[in-house]
N, C-alpha and C positions, 0 to 999 in steps of 0.2 A: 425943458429946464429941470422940472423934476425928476426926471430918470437921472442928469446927469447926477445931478443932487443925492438920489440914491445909491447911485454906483460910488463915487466920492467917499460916503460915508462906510459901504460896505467893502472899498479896501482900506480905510482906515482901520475899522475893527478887525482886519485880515493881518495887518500888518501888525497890529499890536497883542496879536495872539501869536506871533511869529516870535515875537518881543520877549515875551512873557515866557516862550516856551524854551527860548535859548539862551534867557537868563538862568531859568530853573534847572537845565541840564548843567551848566557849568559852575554848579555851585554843588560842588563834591563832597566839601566839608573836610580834606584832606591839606592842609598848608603842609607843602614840602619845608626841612628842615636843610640848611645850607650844607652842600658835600663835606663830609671829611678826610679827611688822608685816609686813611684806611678804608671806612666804612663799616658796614658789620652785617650779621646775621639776621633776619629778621624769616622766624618759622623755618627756619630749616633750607633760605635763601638767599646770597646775597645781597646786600643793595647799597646804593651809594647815591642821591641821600637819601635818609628815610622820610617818612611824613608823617603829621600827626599818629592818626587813621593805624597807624603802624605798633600804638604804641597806649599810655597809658599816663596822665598827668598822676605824679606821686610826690613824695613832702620828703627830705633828708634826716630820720631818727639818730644814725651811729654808726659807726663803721671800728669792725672788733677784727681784720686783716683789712690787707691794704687792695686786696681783690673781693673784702666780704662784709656789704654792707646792709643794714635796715633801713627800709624807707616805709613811707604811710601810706596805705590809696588815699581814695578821696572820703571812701563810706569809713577813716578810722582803723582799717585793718592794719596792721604789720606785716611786712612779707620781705624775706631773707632771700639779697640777692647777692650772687656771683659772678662777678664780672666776666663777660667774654674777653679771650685773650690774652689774660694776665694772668701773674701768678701769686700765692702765696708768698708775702718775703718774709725775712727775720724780723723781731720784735724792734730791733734798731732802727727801721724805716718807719714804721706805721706810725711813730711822732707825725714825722714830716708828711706822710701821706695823710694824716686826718685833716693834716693843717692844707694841705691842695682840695682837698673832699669837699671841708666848711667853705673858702673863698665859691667853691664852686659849686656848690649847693643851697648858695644863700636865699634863692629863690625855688617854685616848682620844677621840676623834674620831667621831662619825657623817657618815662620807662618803656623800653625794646626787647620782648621777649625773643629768644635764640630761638626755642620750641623743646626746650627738655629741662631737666633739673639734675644736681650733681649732688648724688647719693653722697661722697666725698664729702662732700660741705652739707651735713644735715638738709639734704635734699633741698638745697638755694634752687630759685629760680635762675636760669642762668642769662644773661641779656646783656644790654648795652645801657647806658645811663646818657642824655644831653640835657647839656643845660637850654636856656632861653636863648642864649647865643651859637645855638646849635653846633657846642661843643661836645667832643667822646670823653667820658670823664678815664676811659681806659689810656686813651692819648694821652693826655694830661698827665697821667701816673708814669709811662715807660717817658716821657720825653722830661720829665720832672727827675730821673733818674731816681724815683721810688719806687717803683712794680717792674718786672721783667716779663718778656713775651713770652706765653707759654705754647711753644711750637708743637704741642701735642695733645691741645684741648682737645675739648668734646662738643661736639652742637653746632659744626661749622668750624670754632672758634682757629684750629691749626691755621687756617686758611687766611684770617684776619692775624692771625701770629705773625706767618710770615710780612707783613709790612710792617708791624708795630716793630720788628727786629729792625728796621731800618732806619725808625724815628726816635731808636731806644738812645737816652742819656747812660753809659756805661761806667761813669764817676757821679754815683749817688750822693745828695746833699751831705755833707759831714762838718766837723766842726774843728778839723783841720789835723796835725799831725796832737799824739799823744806825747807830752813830755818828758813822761818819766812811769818806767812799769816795771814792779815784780811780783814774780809769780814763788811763793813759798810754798811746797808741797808739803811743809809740816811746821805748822805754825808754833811756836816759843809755848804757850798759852794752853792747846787743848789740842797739840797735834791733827788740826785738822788744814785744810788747805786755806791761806789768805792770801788775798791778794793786797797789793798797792798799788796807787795810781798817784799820781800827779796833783791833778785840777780838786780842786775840794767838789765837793755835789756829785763825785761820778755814782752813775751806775756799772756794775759788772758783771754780766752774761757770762756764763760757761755751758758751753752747751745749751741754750735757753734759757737754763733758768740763773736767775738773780741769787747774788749772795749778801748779805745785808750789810750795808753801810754802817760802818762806828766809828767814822767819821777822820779827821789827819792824826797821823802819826809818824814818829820818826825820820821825821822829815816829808814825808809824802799828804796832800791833801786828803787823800779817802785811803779808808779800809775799809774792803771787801771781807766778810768771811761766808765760810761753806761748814756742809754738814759733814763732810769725807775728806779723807787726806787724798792731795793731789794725784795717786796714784789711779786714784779709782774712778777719775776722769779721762777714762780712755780716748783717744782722738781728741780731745779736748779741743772747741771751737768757742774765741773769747769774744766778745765787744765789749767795749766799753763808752757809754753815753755819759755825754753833759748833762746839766741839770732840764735845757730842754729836751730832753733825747734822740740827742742828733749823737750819732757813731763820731770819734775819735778814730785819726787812721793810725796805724804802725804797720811799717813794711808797705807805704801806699795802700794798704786795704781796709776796710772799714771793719773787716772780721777775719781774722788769722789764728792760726793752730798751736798749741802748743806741743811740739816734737816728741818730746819725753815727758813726759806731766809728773814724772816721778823726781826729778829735779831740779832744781832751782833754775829759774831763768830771768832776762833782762832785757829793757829796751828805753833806749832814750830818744829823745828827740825827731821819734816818730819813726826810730830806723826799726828794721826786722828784730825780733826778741832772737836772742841767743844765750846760749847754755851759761851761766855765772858762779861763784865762789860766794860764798858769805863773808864780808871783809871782816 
């Protein structure tokens, strides 16, 4: 009876070392993050999903493009990342894209290094961003029709391009057709370039940069002015934003060229600008 009694006991303790030891093994420390439509780089690898283990909990500081943002580690640091896959846009999206960024960075971060950095972007780290909801915050931006796929990244990223081209929004948030636009390439005042818009509050991009608001006149809600007469805007490429800086379209596009920049031009109701007369 004691023998059985010992055998009993000694595969008890056999089993429960069995127990113990394939509990321990499958406790990886790795929690997979849910697939994405694309997926992404991870060291210079595909993967699709990625896992913890893969990555780096970080905190949302800023985002200064719509592909280039600051996050925190955890020990406090900064560190400037570049999103894979996407690209640079015009200052006209990066309203909208901060406003996709914040909803989706409301909480920590799993930061996914690619495995390199982009000399380009003050040497960003370059990776993937998910949220808690093992979202791509790069998805999020092409399908938001704020970032476009950049088909000839670095670090893998071409590779993940090619799908984000498929889930890309191709009519960017905008704030609908422009009213009413002219373009004076020699203004009454100081012969330098102004412009008029419509909506009062605009902003007006020529080439990037902004011309300073002095606010309605002559029947138009805002005036634009510049430092140079219109001539000296070669190619000249306009937007114009609302007071949240969402792009205005004319000609359906959120940003369009002015032909001749040395002559006056016009646009109503959101149609293409064409060449005009001074009434």
């Amino acid at each position: 009876m004691r023998r059985i009694i010992l055998l009993l006991c000694l595969i008890a303790i056999a089993l429960s070392a069995i127990s113990c030891s394939s509990s321990s093994s499958d406790d990886s420390g790795a929690t997979p993050v849910a697939p994405t439509t694309c997926g992404t780089i991870v060291n210079g690898k595909y993967k699709n999903p990625v896992a913890d283990s893969d990555g780096e909990i970080v905190f949302f500081v800023s985002a200064s493009a719509s592909n280039l943002i600051i996050v925190q580690r955890q020990d406090g640091q900064d560190i400037l990342v570049r999103l894979l896959g996407i690209t640079d846009e015009p200052r006209s999206r990066l309203t909208a894209a901060k406003s996709i960024i914040s909803s989706f960075a409301s909480d920590g971060l799993l930061f996914v290094p690619a495995g390199c950095t982009d000399s380009a972007a003050s040497n960003a780290i370059v990776g993937s961003v998910f949220n808690r909801a093992g979202e791509n915050l790069a998805e999020l931006l092409v399908t938001g029709g704020v970032a476009s796929a950049n088909t000839v990244d670095i670090c893998g990223g071409a590779q993940i391009a090619q799908c984000l081209v498929t889930i890309s929004n191709s009519d960017p948030i905008n704030s609908g057709p422009l009213s009413t636009f002219l373009w004076k390439p020699v203004s009454d005042s100081d012969e330098n370039l102004a412009i008029h818009s419509g909506p009062f509050g605009t902003t007006v991009l020529v080439n990037g940069v902004a011309g300073q608001n002095q606010g309605p006149g002559n029947g138009f809600g805002s005036l634009a002015r510049f430092p140079r007469p219109g001539c000296a805007y070669g190619g000249a490429r306009v937007e114009v934003l609302d007071s949240d800086g969402l792009p205005y379209t004319v000609g359906g596009r959120t940003s369009f060229t002015i032909p001749s920049p040395c002559g006056r031009h016009c646009a109503t109701d959101g149609n293409a600008v064409v060449a005009c007369v001074k009434n």
